[in-house]
C-alpha positions as a Markdown table, in Angstrom:
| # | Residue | x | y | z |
|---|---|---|---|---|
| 1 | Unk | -43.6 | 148.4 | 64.4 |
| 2 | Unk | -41.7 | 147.2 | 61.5 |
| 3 | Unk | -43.8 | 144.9 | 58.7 |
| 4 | Unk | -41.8 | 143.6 | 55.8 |
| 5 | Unk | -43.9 | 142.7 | 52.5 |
| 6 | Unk | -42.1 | 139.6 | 50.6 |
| 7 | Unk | -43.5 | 139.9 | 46.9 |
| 8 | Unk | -44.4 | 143.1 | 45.7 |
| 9 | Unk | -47.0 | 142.2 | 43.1 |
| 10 | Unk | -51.1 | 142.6 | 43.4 |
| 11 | Unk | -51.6 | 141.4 | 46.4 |
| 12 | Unk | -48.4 | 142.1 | 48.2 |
| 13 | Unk | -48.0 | 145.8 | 47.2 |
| 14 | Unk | -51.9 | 146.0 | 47.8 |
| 15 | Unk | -51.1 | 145.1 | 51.5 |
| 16 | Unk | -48.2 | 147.5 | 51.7 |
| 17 | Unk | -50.6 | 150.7 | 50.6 |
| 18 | Unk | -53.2 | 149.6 | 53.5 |
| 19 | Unk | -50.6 | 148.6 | 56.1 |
| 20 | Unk | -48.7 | 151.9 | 55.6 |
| 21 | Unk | -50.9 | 154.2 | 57.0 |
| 22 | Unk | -50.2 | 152.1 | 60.7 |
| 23 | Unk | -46.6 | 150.6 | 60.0 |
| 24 | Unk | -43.5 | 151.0 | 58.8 |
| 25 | Unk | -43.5 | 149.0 | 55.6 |
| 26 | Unk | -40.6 | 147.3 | 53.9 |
| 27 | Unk | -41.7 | 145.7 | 50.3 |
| 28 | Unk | -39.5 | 143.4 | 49.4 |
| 29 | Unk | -38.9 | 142.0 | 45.6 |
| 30 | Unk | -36.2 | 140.4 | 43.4 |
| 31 | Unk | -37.2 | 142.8 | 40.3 |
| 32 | Unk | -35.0 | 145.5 | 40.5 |
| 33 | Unk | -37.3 | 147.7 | 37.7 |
| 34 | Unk | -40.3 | 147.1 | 40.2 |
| 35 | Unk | -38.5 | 147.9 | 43.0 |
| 36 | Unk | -36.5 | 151.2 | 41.5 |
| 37 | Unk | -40.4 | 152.4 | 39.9 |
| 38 | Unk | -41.8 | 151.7 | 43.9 |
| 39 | Unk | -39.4 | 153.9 | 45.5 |
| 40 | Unk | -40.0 | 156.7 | 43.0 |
| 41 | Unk | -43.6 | 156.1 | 44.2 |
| 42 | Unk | -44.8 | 154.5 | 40.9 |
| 43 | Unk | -47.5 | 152.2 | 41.3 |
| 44 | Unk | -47.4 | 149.2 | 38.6 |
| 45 | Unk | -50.9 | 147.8 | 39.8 |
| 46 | Unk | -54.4 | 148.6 | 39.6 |
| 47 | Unk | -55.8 | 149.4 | 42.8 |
| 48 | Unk | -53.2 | 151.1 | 44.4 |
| 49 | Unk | -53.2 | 154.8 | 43.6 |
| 50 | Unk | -48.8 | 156.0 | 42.9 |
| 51 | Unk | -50.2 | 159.4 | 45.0 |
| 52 | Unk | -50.8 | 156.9 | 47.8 |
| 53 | Unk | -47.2 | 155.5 | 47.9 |
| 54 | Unk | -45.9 | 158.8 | 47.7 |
| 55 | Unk | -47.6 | 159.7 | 50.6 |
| 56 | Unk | -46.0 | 156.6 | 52.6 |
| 57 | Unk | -42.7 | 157.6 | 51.4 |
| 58 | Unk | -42.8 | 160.8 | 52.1 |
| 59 | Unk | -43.9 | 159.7 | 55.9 |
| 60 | Unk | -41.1 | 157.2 | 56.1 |
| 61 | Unk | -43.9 | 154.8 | 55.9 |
| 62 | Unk | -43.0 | 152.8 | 53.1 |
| 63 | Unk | -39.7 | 151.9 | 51.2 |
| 64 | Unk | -38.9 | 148.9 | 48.6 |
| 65 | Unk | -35.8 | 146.7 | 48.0 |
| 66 | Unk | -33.9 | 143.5 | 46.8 |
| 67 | Unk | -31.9 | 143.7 | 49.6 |
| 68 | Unk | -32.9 | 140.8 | 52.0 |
| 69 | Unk | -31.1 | 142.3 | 55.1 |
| 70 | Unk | -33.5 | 145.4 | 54.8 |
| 71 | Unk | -35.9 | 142.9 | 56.3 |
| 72 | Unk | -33.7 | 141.8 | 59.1 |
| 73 | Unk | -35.3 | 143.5 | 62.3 |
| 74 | Unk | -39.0 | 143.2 | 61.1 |
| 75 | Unk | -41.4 | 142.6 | 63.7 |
| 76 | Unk | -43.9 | 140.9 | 61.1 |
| 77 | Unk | -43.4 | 139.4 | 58.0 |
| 78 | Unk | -46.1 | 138.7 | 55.1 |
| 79 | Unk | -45.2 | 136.2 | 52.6 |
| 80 | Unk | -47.3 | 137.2 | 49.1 |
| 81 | Unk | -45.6 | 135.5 | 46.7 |
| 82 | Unk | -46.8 | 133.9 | 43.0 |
| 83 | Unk | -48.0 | 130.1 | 43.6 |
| 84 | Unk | -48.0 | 129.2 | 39.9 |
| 85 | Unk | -48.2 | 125.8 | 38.1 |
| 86 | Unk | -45.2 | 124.0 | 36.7 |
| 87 | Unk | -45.3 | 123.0 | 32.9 |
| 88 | Unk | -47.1 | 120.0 | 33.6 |
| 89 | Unk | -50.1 | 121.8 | 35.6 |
| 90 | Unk | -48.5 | 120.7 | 39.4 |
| 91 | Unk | -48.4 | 122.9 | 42.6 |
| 92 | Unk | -45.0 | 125.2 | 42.1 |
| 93 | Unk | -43.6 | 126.2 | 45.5 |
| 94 | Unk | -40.5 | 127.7 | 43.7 |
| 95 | Unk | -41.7 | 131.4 | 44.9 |
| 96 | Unk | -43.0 | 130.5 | 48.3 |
| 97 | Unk | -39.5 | 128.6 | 48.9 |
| 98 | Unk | -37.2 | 131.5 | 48.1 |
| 99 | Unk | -39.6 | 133.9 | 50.4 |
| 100 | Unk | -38.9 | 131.4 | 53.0 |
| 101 | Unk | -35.4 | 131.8 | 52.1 |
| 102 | Unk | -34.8 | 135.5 | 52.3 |
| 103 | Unk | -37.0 | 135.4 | 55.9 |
| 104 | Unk | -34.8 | 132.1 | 57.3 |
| 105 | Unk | -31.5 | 134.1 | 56.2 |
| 106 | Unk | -32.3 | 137.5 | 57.1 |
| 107 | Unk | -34.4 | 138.0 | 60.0 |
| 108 | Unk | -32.1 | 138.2 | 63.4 |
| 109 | Unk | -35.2 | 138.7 | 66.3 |
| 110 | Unk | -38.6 | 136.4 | 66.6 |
| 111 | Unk | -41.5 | 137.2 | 64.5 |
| 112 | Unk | -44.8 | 136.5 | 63.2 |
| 113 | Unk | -45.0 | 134.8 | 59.6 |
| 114 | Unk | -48.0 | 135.6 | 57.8 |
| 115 | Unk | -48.6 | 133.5 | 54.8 |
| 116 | Unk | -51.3 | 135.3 | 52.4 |
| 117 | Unk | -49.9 | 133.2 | 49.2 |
| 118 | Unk | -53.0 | 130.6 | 48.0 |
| 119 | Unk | -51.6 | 127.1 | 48.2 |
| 120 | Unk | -52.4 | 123.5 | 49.6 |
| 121 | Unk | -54.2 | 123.2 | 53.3 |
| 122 | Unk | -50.8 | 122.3 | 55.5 |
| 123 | Unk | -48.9 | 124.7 | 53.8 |
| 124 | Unk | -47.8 | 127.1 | 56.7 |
| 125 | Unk | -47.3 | 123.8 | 59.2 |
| 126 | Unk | -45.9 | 121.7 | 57.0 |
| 127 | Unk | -44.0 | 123.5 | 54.4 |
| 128 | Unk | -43.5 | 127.2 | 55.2 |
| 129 | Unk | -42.4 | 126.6 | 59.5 |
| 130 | Unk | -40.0 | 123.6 | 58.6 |
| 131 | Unk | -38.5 | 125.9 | 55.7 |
| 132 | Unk | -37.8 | 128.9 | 57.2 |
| 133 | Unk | -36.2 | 126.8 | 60.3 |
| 134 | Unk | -34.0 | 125.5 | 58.1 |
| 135 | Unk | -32.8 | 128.5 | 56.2 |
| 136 | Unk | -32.5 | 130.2 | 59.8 |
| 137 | Unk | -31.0 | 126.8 | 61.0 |
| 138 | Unk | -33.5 | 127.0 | 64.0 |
| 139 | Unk | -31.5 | 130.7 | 65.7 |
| 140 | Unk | -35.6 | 131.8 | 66.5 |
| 141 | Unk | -38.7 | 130.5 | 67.3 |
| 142 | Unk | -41.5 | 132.5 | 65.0 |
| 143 | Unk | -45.3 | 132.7 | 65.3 |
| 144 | Unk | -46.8 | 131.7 | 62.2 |
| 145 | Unk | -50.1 | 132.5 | 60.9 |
| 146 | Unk | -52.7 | 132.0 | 57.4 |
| 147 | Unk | -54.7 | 134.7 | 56.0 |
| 148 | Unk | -55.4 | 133.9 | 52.3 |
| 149 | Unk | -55.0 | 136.5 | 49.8 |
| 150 | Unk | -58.5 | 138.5 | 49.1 |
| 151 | Unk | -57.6 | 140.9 | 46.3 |
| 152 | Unk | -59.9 | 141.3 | 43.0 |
| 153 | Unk | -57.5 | 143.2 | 40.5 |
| 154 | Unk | -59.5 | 146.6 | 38.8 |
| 155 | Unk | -62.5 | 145.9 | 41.1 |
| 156 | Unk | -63.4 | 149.0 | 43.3 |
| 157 | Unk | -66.4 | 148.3 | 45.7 |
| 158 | Unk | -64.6 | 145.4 | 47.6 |
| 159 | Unk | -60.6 | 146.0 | 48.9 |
| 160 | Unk | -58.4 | 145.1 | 51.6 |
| 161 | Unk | -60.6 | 147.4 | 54.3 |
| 162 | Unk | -64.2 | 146.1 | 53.4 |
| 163 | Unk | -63.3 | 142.7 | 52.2 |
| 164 | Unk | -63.9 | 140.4 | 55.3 |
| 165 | Unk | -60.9 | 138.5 | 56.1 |
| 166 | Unk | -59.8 | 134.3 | 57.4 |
| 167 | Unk | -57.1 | 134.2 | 60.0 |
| 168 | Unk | -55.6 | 131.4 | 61.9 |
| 169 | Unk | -52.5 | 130.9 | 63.7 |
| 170 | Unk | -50.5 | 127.9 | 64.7 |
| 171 | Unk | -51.1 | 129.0 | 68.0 |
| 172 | Unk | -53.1 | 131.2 | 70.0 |
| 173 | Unk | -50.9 | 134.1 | 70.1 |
| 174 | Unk | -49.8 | 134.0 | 66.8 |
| 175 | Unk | -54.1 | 134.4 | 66.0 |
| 176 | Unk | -54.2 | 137.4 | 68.3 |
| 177 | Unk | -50.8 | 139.1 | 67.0 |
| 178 | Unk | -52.5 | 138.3 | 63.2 |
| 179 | Unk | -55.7 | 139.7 | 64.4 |
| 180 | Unk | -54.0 | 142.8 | 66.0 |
| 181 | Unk | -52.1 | 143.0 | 62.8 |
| 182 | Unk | -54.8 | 143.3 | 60.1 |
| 183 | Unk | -57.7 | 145.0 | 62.4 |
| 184 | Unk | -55.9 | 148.5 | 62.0 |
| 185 | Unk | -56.9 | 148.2 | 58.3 |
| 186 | Unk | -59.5 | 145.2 | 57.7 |
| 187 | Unk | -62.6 | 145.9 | 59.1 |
| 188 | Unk | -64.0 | 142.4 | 59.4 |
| 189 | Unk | -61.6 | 139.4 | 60.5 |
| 190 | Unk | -63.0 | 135.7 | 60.7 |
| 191 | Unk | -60.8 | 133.5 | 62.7 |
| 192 | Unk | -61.6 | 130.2 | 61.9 |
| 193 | Unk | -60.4 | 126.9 | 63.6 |
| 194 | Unk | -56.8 | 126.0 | 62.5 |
| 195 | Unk | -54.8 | 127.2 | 59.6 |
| 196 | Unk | -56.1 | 124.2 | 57.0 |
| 197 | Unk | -59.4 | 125.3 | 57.2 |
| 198 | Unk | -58.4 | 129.1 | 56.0 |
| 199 | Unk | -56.4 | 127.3 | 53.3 |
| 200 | Unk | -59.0 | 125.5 | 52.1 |
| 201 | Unk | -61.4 | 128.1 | 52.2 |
| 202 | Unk | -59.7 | 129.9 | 49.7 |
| 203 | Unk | -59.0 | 127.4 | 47.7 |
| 204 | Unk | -62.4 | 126.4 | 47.8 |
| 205 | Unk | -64.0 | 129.8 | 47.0 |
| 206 | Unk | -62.1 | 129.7 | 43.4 |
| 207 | Unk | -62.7 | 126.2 | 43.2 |
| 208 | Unk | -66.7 | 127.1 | 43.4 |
| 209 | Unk | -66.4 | 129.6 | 40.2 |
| 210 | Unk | -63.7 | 127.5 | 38.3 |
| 211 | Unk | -66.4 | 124.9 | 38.2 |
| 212 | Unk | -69.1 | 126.8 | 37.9 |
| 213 | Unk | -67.7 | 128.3 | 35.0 |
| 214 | Unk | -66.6 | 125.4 | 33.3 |
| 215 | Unk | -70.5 | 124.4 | 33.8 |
| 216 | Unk | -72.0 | 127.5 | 32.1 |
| 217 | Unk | -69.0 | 127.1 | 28.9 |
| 218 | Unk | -70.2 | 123.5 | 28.6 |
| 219 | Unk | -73.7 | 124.9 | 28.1 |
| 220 | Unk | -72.8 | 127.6 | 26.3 |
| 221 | Unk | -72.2 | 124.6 | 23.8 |
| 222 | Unk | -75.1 | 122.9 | 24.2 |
| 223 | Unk | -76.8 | 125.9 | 23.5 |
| 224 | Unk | -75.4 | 126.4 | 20.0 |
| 225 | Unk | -75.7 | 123.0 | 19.2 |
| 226 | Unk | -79.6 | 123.4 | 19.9 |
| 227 | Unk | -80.0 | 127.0 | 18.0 |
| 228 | Unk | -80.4 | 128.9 | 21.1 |
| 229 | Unk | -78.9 | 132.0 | 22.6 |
| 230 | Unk | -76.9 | 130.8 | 25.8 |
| 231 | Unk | -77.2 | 134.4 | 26.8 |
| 232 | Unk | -81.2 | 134.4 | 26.7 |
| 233 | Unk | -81.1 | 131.7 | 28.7 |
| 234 | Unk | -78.8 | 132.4 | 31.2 |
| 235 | Unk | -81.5 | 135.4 | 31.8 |
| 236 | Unk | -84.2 | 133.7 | 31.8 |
| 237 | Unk | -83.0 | 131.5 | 34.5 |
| 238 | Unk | -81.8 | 134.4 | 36.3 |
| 239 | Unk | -85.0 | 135.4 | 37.1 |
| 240 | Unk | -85.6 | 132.8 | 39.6 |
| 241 | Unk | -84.8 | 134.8 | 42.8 |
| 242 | Unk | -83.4 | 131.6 | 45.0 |
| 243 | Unk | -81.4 | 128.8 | 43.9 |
| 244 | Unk | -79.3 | 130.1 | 41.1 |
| 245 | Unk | -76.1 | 132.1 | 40.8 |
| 246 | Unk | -75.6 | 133.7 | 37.4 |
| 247 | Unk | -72.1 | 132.8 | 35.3 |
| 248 | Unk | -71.6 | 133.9 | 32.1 |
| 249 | Unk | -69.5 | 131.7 | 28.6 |
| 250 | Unk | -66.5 | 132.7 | 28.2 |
| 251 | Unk | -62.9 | 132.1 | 26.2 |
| 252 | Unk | -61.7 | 130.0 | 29.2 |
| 253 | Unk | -61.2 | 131.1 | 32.6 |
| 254 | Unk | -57.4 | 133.5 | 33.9 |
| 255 | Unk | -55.7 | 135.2 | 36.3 |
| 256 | Unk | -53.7 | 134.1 | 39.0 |
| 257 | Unk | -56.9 | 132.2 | 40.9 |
| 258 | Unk | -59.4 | 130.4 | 38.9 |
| 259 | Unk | -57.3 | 128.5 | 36.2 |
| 260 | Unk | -54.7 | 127.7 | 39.5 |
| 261 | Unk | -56.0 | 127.1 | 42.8 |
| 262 | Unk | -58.3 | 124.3 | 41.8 |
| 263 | Unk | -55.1 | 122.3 | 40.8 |
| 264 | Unk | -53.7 | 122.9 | 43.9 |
| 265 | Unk | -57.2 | 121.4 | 46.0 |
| 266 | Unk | -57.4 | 118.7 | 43.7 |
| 267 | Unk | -53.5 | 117.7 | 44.2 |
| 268 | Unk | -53.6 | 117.8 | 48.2 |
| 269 | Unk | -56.9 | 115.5 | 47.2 |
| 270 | Unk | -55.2 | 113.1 | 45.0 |
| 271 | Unk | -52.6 | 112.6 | 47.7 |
| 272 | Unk | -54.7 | 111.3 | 50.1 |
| 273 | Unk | -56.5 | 109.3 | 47.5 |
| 274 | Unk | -59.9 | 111.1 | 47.0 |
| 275 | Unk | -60.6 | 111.7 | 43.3 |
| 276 | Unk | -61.1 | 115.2 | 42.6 |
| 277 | Unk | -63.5 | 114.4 | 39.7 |
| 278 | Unk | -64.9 | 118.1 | 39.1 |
| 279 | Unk | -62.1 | 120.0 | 40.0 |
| 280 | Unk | -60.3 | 118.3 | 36.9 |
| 281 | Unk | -63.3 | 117.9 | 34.5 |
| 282 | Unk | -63.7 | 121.8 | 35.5 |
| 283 | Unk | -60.0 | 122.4 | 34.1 |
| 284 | Unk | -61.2 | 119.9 | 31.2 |
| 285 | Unk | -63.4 | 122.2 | 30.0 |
| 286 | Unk | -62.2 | 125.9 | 30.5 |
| 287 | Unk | -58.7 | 124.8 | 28.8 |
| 288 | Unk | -60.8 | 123.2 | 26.1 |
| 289 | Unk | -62.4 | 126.1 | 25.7 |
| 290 | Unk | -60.5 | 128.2 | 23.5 |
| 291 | Unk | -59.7 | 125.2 | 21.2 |
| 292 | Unk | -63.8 | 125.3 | 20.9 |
| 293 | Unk | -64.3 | 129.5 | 20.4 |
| 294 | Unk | -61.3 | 128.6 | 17.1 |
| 295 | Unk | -63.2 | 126.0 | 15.6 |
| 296 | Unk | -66.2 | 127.9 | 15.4 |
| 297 | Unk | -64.1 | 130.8 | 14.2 |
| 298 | Unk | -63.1 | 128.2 | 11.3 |
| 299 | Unk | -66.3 | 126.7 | 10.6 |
| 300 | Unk | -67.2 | 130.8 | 10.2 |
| 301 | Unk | -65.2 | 131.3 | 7.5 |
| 302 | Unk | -64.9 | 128.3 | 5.1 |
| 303 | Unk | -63.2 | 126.1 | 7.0 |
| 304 | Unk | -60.0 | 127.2 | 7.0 |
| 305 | Unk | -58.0 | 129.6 | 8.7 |
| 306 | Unk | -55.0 | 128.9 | 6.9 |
| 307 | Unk | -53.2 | 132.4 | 6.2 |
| 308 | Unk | -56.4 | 134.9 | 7.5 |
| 309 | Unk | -55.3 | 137.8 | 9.6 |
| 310 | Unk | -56.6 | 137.2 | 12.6 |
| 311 | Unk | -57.0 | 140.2 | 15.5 |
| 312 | Unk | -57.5 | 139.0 | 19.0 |
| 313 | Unk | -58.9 | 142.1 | 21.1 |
| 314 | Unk | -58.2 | 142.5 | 24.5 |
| 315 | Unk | -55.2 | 139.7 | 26.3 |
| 316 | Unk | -56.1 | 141.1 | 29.8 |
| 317 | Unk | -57.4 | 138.6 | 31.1 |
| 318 | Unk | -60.7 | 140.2 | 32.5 |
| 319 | Unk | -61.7 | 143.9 | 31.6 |
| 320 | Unk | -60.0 | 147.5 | 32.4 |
| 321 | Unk | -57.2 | 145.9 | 33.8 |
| 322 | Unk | -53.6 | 145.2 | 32.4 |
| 323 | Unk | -52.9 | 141.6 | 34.0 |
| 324 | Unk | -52.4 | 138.6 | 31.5 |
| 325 | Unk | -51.7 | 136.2 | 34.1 |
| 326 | Unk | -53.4 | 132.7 | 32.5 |
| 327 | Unk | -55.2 | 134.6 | 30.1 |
| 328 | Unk | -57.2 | 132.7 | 27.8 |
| 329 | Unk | -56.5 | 135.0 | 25.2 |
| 330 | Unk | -52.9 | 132.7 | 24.7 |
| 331 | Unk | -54.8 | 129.6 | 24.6 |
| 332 | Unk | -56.7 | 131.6 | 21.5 |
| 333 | Unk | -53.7 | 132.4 | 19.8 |
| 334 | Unk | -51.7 | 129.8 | 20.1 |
| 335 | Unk | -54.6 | 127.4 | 17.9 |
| 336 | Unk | -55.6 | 130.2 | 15.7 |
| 337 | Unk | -51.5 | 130.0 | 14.6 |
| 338 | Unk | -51.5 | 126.7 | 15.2 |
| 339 | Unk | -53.8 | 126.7 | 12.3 |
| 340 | Unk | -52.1 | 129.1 | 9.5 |
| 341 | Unk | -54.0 | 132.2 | 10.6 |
| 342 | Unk | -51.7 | 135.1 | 11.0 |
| 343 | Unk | -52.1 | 136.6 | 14.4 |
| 344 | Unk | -52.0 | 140.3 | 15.8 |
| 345 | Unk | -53.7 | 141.2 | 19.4 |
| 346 | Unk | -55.0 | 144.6 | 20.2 |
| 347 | Unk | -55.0 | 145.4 | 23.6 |
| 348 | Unk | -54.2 | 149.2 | 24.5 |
| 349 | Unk | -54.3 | 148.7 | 28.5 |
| 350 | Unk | -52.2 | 146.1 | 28.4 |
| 351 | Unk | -49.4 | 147.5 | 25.9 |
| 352 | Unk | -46.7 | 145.1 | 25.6 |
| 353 | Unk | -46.9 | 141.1 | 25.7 |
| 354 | Unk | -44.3 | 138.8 | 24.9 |
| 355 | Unk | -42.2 | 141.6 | 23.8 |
| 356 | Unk | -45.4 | 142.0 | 21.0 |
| 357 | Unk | -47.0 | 145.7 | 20.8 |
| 358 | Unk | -50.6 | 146.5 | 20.6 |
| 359 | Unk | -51.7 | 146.7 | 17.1 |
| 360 | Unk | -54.1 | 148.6 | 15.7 |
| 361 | Unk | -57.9 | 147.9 | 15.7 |
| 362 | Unk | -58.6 | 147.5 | 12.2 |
| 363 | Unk | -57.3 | 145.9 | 9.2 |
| 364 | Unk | -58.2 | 142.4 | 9.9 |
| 365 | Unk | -60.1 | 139.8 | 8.1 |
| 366 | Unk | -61.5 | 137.9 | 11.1 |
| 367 | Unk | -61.6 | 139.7 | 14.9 |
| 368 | Unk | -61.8 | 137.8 | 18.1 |
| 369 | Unk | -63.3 | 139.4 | 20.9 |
| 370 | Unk | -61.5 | 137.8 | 24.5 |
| 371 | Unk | -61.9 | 140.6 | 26.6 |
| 372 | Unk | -64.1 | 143.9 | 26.1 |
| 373 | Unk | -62.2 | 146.9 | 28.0 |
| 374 | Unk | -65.1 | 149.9 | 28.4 |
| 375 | Unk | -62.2 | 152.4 | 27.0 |
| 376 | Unk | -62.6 | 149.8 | 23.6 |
| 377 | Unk | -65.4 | 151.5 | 21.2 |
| 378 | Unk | -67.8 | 148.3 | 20.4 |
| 379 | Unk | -68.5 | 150.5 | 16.9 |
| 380 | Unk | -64.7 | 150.1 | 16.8 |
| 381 | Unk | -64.6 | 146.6 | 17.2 |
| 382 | Unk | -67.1 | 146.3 | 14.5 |
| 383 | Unk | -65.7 | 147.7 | 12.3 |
| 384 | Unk | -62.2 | 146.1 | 13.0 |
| 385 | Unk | -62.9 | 143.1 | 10.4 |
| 386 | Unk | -65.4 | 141.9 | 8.3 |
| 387 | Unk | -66.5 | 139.1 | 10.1 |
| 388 | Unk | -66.2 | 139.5 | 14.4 |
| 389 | Unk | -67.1 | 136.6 | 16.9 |
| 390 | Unk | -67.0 | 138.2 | 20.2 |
| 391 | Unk | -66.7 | 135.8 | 23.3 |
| 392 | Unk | -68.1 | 138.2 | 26.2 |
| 393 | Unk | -71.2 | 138.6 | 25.1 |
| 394 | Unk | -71.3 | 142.5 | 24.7 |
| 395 | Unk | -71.4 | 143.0 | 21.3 |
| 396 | Unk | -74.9 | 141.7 | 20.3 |
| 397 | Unk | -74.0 | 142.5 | 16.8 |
| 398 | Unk | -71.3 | 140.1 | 16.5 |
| 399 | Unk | -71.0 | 136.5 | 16.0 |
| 400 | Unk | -70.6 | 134.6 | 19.5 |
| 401 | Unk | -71.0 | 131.8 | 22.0 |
């Protein structure tokens, strides 16, 4: 059986390493530099080891390409494609409507859809189906199916095997050729009642830590305004053993989930006129977040920033892992620049931003701490500037939330 991949990022390429051990695996992707480093069995992601791709190369298992017609005669396709936000922080389909593109134009048999992309409930009934019949101009009648995304970039005790997984088909038989699909690899499938349940599911999982987060950054504020350590007292009420779910402050929330998916909830909300009050207080407050960690930078260091070297350490945007997606880390930047300072970032995992290097930890007259990698010396960071506010809450040493 042949499974085309459309996206070959985090998730998609994560589903391509599982699904090769039982298929015959087609990633497709419009970068050509991906596609060329996947073929030579060079994994750009954490979480999927390069030995493994080798291994489904070598077994004619696995093989990437631009080439939309590679996909022509696949038996099932997964759609894991980037739902971003446009410039003014709406739902962007632009991704999921060229995946539909390359499947409408391309495949020449029926087959089963899978969307794993994060977006709006209705999204494979009323968005996806209709596409893809009108790229294909209606020539086949596919199943189509939901089974939102799980993947946790850098994390190792939960993957695509143990993770338990949502499925639901438009019909019956597209739910049992979905469940056939993932059960060679997925150990636990949860089929749940209609595709707009699975889509909000998701959607509402990420929902649950963007606001909770957002709730525990507001405090974080509270705290300092009262002379407290939001840290202490985050313990403290951790040690109540029902009722309460620990989050910790941070710089503002990234990666391709939290700082998005909300957005996407509260616009399918706002369209059928229900207020999505939290959901956009929630973004209120994670954005405003980094605007907040700045000014007590400033009122650090007499009030000014105005031509202090300034180092931001670590852009990831969470640890020991080299995806900036939404980082909170550009947020940071942008106001400390916006405000004189002259900013560096150092940031060895990740390498290369914006076409910037990593620069060295040291040198600086002020250090901001976004994201503590454990390959990053806290003596190190220390010692990095005179004066360090660290936002993570691992460097008891340094000035913080």
């Amino acid at each position: 059986m042949k499974v085309s991949v459309i996206g070959q990022g985090y998730v998609g390429l994560t589903i391509s390493a599982f699904a090769g051990e039982f298929y015959e695996v087609i990633g497709f992707d419009n970068n050509q530099k991906i596609v060329d480093q996947l073929n030579q069995g060079v994994s750009h992601i954490e979480g999927v080891e390069s030995a493994l791709l080798k291994k489904w190369i070598k077994a004619g298992n696995y093989r990437a390409t631009t080439n939309g017609s590679d996909i022509s005669d696949s038996d099932i396709v997964v759609i894991a494609v980037p739902t971003p936000l446009t410039k003014d922080r709406k739902p962007d389909l632009t991704f999921i409507d060229a995946a539909c593109k390359t499947v409408g134009e391309n495949l020449n048999q029926s087959a089963l859809i899978i969307n794993e992309s994060t977006s709006f409930p209705g999204t494979i009934r009323d968005y996806i189906k209709p596409a893809i019949e009108k790229y294909s101009g209606g020539k086949f009648e596919h199943l189509y199916a939901i089974s939102p995304e799980r993947v946790d970039p850098g994390r190792g005790d939960y993957n695509q095997k143990n993770t338990p997984r949502l499925y639901a088909g438009l019909t019956p038989g597209a739910s049992a050729k979905t469940k056939e699909f993932y059960s060679k690899f997925c150990d636990q499938l949860v089929e749940v009642s209609s595709p707009e349940v699975a889509e909000a599911a998701k959607l509402f999982e990420n929902t649950f830590r963007q606001v909770n987060i957002a709730l525990v950054n507001e405090f974080a504020q509270i705290a300092n305004a009262l002379g407290i350590s939001v840290y202490e007292t985050l313990d403290a009420a951790n040690t109540k053993p029902y009722g309460f779910m620990k989050f910790t402050p941070s710089a503002g929330v990234g990666g391709h989930c939290i700082p998005v998916d909300p957005t996407y909830l509260a616009a399918v909300a706002e369209e059928r006129g229900v207020p999505a009050t939290f959901i956009k207080r929630a973004n209120e407050v994670n954005l405003e977040m980094s605007k907040y960690v700045v000014d007590r930078v400033q009122a650090d260091n007499g009030g000014t920033l105005q031509g202090k070297s300034v180092l931001v350490v670590g852009v990831a945007y969470k640890p020991n892992v080299a995806d900036v997606r939404e980082t909170a880390a550009e947020l940071v930047i942008e106001h400390l620049r916006a405000r004189g300072a002259v900013v560096s970032w150092h940031d060895d995992v990740v390498g290369i931003w914006h076409g910037e290097k990593s620069a060295d930890l040291s040198g600086a007259d002020i250090s901001v701490v976004i994201t503590k990698h454990d390959v990053v010396d806290a003596k190190a960071i220390m010692a990095s500037a005179p004066y360090v506010f660290d936002t993570t809450g691992k460097l008891p040493q340094a000035h913080g939330l």
